[in-house]
PyMOL commands that place a pseudoatom at each C-alpha (Angstrom):
pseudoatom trace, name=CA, resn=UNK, resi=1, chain=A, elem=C, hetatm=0, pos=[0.000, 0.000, 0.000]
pseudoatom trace, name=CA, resn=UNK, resi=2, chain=A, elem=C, hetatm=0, pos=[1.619, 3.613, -1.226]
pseudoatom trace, name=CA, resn=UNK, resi=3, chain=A, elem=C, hetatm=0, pos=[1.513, 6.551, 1.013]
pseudoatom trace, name=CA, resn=UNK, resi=4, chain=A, elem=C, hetatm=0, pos=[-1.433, 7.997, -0.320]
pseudoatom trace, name=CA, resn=UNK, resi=5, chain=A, elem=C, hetatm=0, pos=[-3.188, 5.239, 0.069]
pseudoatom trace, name=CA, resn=UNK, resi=6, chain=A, elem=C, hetatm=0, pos=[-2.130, 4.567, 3.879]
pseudoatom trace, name=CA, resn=UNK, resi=7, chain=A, elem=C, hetatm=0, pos=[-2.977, 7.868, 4.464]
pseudoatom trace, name=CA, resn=UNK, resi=8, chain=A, elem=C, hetatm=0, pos=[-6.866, 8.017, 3.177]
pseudoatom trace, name=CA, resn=UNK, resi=9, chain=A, elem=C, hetatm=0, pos=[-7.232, 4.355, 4.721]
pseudoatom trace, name=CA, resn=UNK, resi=10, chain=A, elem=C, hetatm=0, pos=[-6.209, 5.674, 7.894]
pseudoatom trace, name=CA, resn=UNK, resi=11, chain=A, elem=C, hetatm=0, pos=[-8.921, 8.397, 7.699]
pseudoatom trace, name=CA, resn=UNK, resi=12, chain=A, elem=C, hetatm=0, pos=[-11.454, 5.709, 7.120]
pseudoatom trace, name=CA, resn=UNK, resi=13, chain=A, elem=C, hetatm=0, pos=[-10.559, 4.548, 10.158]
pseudoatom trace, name=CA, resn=UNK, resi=14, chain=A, elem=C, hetatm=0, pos=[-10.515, 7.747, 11.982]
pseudoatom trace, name=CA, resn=UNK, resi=15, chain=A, elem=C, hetatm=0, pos=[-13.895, 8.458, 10.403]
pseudoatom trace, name=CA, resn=UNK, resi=16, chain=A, elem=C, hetatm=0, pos=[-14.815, 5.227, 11.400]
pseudoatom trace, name=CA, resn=UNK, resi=17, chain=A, elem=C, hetatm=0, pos=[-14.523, 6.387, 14.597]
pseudoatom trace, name=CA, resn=UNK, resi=18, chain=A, elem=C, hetatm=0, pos=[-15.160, 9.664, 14.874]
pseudoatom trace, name=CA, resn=UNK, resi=19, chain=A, elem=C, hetatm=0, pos=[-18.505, 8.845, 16.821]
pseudoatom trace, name=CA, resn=UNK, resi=20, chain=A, elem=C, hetatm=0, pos=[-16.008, 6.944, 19.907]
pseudoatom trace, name=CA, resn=UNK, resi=21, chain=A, elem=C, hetatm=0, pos=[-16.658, 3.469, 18.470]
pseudoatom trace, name=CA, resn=UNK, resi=22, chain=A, elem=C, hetatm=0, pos=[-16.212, 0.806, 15.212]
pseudoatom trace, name=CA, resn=UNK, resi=23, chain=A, elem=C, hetatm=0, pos=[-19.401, -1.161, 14.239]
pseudoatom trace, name=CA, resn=UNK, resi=24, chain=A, elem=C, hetatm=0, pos=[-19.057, -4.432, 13.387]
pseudoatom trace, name=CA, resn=UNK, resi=25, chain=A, elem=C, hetatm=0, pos=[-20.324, -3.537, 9.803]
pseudoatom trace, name=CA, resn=UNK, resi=26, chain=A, elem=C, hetatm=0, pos=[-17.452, -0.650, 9.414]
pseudoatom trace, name=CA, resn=UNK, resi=27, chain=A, elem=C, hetatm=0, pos=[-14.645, -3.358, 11.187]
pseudoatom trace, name=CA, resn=UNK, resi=28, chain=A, elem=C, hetatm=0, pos=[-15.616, -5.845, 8.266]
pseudoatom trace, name=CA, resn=UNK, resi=29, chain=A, elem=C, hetatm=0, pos=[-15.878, -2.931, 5.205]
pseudoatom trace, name=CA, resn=UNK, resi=30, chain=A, elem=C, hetatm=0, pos=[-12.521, -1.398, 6.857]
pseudoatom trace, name=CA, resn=UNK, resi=31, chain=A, elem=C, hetatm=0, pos=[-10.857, -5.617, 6.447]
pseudoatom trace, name=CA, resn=UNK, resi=32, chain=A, elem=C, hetatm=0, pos=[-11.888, -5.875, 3.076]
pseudoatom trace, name=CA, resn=UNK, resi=33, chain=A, elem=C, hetatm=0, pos=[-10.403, -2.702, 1.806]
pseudoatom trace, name=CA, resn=UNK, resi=34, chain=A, elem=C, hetatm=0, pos=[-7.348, -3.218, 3.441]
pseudoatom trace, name=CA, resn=UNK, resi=35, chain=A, elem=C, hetatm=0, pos=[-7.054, -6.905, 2.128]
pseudoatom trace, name=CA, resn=UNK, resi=36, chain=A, elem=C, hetatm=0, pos=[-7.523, -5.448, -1.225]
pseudoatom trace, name=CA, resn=UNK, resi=37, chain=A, elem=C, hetatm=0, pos=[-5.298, -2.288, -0.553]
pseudoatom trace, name=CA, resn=UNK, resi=38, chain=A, elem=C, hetatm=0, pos=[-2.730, -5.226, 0.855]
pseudoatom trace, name=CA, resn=UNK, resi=39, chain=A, elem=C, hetatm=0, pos=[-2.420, -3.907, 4.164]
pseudoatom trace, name=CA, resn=UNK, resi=40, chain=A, elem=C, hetatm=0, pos=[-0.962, -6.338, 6.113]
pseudoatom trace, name=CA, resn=UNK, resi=41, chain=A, elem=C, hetatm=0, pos=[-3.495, -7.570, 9.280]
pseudoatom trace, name=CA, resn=UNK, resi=42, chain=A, elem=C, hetatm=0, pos=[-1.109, -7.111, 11.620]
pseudoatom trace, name=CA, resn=UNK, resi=43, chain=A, elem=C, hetatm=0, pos=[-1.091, -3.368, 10.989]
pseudoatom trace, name=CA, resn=UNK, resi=44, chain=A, elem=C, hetatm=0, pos=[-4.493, -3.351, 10.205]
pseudoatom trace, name=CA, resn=UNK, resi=45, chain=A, elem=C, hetatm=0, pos=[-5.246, -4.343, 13.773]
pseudoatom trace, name=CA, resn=UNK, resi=46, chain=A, elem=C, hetatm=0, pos=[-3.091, -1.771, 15.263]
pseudoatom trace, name=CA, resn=UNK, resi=47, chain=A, elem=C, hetatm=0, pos=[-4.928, 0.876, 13.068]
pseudoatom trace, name=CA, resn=UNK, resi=48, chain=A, elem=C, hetatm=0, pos=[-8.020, -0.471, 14.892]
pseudoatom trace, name=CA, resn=UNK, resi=49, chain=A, elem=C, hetatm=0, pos=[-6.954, -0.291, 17.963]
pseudoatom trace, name=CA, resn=UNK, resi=50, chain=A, elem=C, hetatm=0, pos=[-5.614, 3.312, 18.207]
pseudoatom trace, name=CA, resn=UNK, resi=51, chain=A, elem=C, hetatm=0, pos=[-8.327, 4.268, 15.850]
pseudoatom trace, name=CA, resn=UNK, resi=52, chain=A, elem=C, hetatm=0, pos=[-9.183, 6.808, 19.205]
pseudoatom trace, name=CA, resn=UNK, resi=53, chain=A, elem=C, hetatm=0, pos=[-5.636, 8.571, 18.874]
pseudoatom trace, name=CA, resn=UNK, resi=54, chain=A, elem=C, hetatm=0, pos=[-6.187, 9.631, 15.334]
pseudoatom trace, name=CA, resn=UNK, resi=55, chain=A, elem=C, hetatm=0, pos=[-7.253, 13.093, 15.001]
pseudoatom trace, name=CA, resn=UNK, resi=56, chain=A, elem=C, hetatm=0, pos=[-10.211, 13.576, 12.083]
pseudoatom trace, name=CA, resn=UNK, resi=57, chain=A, elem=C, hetatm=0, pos=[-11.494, 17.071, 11.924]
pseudoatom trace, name=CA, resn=UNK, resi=58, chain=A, elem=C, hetatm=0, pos=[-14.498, 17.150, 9.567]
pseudoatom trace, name=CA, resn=UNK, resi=59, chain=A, elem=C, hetatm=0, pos=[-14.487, 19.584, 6.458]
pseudoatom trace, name=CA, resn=UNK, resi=60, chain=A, elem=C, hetatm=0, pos=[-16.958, 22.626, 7.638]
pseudoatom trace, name=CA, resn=UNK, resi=61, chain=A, elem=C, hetatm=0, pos=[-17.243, 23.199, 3.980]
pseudoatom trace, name=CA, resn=UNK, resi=62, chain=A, elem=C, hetatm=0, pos=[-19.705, 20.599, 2.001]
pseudoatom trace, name=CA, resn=UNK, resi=63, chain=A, elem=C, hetatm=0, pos=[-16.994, 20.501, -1.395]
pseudoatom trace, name=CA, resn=UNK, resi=64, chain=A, elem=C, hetatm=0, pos=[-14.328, 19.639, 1.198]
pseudoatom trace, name=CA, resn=UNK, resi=65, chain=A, elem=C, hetatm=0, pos=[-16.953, 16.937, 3.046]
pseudoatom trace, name=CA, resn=UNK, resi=66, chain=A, elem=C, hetatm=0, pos=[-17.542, 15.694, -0.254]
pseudoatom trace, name=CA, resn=UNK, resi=67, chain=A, elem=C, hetatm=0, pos=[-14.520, 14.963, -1.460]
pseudoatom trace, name=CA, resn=UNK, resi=68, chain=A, elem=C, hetatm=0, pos=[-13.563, 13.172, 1.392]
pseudoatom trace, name=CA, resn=UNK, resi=69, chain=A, elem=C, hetatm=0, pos=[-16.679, 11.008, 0.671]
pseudoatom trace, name=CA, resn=UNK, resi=70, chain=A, elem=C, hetatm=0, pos=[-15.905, 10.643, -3.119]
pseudoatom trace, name=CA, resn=UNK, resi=71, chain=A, elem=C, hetatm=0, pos=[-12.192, 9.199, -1.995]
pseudoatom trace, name=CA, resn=UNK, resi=72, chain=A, elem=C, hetatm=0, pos=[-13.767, 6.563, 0.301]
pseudoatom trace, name=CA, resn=UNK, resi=73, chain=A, elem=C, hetatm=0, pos=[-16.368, 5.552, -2.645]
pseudoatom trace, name=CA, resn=UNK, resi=74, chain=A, elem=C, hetatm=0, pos=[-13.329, 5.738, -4.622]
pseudoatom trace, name=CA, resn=UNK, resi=75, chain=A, elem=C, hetatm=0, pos=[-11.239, 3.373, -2.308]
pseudoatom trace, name=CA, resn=UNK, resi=76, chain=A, elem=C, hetatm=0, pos=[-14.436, 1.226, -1.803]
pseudoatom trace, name=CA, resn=UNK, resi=77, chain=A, elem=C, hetatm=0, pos=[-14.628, 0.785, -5.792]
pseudoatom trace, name=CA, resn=UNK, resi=78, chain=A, elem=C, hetatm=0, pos=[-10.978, -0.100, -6.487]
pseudoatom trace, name=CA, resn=UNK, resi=79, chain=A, elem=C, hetatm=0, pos=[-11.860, -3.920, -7.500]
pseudoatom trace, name=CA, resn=UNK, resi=80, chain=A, elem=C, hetatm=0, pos=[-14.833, -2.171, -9.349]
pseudoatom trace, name=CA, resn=UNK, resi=81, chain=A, elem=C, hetatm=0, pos=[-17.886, -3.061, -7.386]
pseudoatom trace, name=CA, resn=UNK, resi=82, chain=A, elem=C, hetatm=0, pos=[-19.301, -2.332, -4.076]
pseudoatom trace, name=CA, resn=UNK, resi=83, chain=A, elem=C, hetatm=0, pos=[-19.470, -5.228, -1.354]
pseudoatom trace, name=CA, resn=UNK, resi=84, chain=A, elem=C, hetatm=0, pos=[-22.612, -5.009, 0.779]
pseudoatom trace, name=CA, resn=UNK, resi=85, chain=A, elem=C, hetatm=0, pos=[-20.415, -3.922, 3.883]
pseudoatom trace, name=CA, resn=UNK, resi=86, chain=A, elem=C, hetatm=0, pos=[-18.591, -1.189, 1.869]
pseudoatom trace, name=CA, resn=UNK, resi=87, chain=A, elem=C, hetatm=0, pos=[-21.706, 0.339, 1.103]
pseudoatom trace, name=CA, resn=UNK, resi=88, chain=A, elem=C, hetatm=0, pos=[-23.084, -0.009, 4.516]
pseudoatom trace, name=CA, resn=UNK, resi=89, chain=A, elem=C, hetatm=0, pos=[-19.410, 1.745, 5.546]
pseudoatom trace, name=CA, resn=UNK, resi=90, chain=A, elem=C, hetatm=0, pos=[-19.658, 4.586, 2.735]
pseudoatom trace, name=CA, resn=UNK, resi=91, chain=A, elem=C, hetatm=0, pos=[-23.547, 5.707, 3.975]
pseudoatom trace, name=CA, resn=UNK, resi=92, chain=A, elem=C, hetatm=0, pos=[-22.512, 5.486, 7.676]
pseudoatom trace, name=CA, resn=UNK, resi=93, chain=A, elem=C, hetatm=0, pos=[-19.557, 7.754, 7.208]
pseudoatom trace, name=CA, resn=UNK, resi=94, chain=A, elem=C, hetatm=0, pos=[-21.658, 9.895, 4.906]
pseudoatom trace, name=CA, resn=UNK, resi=95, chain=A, elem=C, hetatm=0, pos=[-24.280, 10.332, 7.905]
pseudoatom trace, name=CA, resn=UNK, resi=96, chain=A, elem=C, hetatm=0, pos=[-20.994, 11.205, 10.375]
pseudoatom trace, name=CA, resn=UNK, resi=97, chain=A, elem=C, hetatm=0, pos=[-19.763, 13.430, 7.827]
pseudoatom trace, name=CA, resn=UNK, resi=98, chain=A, elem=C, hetatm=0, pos=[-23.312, 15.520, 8.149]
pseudoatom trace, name=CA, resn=UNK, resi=99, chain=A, elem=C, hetatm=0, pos=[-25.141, 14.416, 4.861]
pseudoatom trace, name=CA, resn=UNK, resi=100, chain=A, elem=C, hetatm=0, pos=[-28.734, 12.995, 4.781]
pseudoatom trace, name=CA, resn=UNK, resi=101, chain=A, elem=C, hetatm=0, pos=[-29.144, 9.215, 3.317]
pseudoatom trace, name=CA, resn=UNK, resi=102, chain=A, elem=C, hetatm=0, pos=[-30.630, 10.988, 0.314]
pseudoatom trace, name=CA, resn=UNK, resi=103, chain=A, elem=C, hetatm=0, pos=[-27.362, 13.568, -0.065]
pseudoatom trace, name=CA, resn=UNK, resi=104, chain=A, elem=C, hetatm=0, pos=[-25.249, 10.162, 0.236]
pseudoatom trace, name=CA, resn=UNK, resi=105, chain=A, elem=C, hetatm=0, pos=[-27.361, 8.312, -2.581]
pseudoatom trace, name=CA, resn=UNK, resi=106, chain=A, elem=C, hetatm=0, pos=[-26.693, 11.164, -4.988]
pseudoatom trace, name=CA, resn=UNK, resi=107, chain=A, elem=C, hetatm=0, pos=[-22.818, 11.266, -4.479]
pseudoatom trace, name=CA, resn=UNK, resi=108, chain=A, elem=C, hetatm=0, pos=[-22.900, 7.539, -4.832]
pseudoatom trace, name=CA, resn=UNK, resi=109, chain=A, elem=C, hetatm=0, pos=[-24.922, 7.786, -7.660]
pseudoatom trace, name=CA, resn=UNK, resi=110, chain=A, elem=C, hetatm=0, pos=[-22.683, 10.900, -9.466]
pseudoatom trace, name=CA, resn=UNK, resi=111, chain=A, elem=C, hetatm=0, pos=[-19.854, 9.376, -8.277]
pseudoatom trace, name=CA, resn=UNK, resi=112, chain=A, elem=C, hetatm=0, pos=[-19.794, 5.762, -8.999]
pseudoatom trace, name=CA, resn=UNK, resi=113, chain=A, elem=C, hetatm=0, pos=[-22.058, 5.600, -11.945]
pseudoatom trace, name=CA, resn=UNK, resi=114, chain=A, elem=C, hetatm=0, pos=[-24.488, 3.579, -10.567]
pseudoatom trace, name=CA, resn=UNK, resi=115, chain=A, elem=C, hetatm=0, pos=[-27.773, 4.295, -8.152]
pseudoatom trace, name=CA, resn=UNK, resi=116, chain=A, elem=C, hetatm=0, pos=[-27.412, 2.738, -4.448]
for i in range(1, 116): cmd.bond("trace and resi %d" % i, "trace and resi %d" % (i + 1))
show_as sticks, trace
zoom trace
């Protein structure tokens, strides 16, 4: 995994937990991309587990909260496709990041190609 790609991971993760905990659903979504990203477990576990220490401030701005949306749907889509628990991950994070479910459908739907 480059930099760049460490780096936006590890704000998934900090997003992730921006409200004090990770959800089962956002644990598994957060495994898969890093098993396709090839970040090792090991490290993926310690990511996890000081997920508290990293510092997230969220974009007061909506182009700057939706960017950081549109690189986690980008992330999510690297094998091309969606899993169910990606998904689940992207609209969770959307809601955390201050957008309604229906503000989240239409960035996934501009931004992937393809209605959610």
């Amino acid at each position: 995994m480059n930099s760049v790609a460490l780096e936006h991971f590890r704000n998934l993760v900090s997003l992730s937990a921006i409200d004090g905990k990770i959800e089962e659903v956002e644990r598994v979504a957060l495994s898969k991309i890093a098993f396709e990203q090839g970040l090792a477990l090991d490290r993926l576990k310690v990511m996890l587990d000081h997920a508290h220490e990293y510092t997230y401030l969220i974009p007061q701005n909506t182009e700057e909260r939706e960017k950081q949306l549109e690189q986690m749907i980008n992330l999510a889509l690297v094998d091309g496709h969606f899993a169910p628990a990606e998904l689940e991950l992207i609209k969770i994070v959307g809601g955390k990041l201050g957008f309604s479910k229906k503000e989240v459908d239409v960035i996934l739907e501009t931004h992937s190609g393809s209605k959610k």
